[in-house]
C-alpha positions in Angstrom: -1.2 -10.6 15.6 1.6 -8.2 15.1 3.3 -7.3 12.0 6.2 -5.2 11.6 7.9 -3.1 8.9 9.9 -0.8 7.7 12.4 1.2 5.1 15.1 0.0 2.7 17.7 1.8 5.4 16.6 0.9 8.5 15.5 4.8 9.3 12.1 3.8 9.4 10.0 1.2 11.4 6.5 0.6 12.2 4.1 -2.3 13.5 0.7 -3.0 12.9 -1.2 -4.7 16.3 -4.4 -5.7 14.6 -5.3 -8.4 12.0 -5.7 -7.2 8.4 -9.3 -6.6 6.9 -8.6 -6.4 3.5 -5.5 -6.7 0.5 -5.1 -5.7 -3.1 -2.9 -4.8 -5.8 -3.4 -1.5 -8.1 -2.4 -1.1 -11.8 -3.3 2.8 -11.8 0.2 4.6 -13.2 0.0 6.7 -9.9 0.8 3.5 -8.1 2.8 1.9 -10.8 5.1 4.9 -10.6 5.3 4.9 -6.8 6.8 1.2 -6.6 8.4 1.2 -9.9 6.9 -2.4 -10.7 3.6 -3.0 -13.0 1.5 -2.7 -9.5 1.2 -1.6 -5.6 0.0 -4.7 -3.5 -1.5 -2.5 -0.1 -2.5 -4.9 2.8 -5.2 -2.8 4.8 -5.6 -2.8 8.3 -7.7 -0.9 11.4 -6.6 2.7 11.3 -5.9 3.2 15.0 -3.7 -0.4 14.7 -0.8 1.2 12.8 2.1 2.8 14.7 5.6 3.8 13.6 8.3 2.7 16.4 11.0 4.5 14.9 11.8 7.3 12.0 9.2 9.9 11.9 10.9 12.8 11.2 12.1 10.8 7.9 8.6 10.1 7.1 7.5 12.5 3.7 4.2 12.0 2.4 3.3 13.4 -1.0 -0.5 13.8 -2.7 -0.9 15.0 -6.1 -2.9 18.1 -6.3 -5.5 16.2 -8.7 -5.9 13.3 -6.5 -8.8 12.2 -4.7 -7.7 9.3 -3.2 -4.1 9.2 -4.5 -1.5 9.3 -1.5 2.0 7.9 -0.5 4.3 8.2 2.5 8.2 7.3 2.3 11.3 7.8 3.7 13.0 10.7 2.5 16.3 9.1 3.7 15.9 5.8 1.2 12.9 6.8 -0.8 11.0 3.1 0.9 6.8 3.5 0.3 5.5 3.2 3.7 2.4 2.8 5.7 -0.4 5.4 5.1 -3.3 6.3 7.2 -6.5 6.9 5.4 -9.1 8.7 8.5 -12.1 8.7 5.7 -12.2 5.2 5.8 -11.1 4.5 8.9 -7.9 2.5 7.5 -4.5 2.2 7.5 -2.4 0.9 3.6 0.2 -1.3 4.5 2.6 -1.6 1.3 3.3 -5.4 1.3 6.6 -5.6 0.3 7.8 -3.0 3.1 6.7 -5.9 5.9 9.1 -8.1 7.5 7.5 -11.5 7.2 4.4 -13.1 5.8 0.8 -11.3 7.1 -1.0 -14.2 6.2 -3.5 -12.8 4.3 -3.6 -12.6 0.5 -4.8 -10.3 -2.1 -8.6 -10.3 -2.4 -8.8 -8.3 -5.3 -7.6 -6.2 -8.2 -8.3 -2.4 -9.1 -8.1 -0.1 -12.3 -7.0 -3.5 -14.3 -7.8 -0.8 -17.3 -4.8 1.1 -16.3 -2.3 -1.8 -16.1 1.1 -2.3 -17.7 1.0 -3.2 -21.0 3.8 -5.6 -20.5 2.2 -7.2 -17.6 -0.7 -9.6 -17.7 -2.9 -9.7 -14.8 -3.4 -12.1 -12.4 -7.0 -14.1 -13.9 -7.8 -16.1 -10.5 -8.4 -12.5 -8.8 -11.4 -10.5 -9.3 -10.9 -7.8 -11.2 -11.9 -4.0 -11.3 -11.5 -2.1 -14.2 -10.8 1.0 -12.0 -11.8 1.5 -8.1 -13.7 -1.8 -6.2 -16.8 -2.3 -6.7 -16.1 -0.8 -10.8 -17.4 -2.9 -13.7 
């Protein structure tokens, strides 16, 4: 399988060349401020399968101070949330709506429901997490 992506402007472009092993959306405000939207839907995939074909030197990655976990990559030419590697677990976090077509693999779950929008109601046929999987 081979997915590809990339930015709003065309500066950036990656593909992914191994099948996904995991999907989810996050309600934290960190992620709700990064897309804008009431949540981030990340497709996860082998780290080592992710590989950015074009637009590198656009690429900007920011992590706040506080954060643990907490980071994001985008083009600084567009402002598109892209693809970030994550060595600790061995994964790569696709953002969904940055790929070209359908992965053909859904959301398995959802995390830090106790942070979500109040003006968005969650998705009941998902499990839920009231912060980080494997929470409540």
């Amino acid at each position: 399988m081979t997915l590809t992506g990339g930015c709003l402007c065309g500066a950036v472009r990656y593909e992914v060349d191994q099948d996904p092993v995991w999907a989810h959306s996050c309600h934290c405000s960190r992620c709700r401020r990064i897309t804008g939207s009431a949540f981030a839907a990340n497709l996860f995939v082998p780290l080592d399968s992710l590989r950015y074909t074009r637009g590198r030197d656009d690429l900007e990655t920011y992590r706040p101070p506080e954060a643990e976990r907490f980071i994001t990559v985008f083009c600084r030419r567009c402002g598109s949330t892209l693809p970030f590697r994550n060595p600790a677990r061995g994964l790569s976090g696709i953002p969904m709506g940055s790929l070209d077509d359908d992965p053909h693999f859904g959301l398995k779950a959802q995390i830090w429901v106790d942070s979500r929008a109040p003006w968005f109601e969650i998705d009941p046929s998902l499990p839920q997490h009231p912060e980080a999987l494997g929470s409540g």
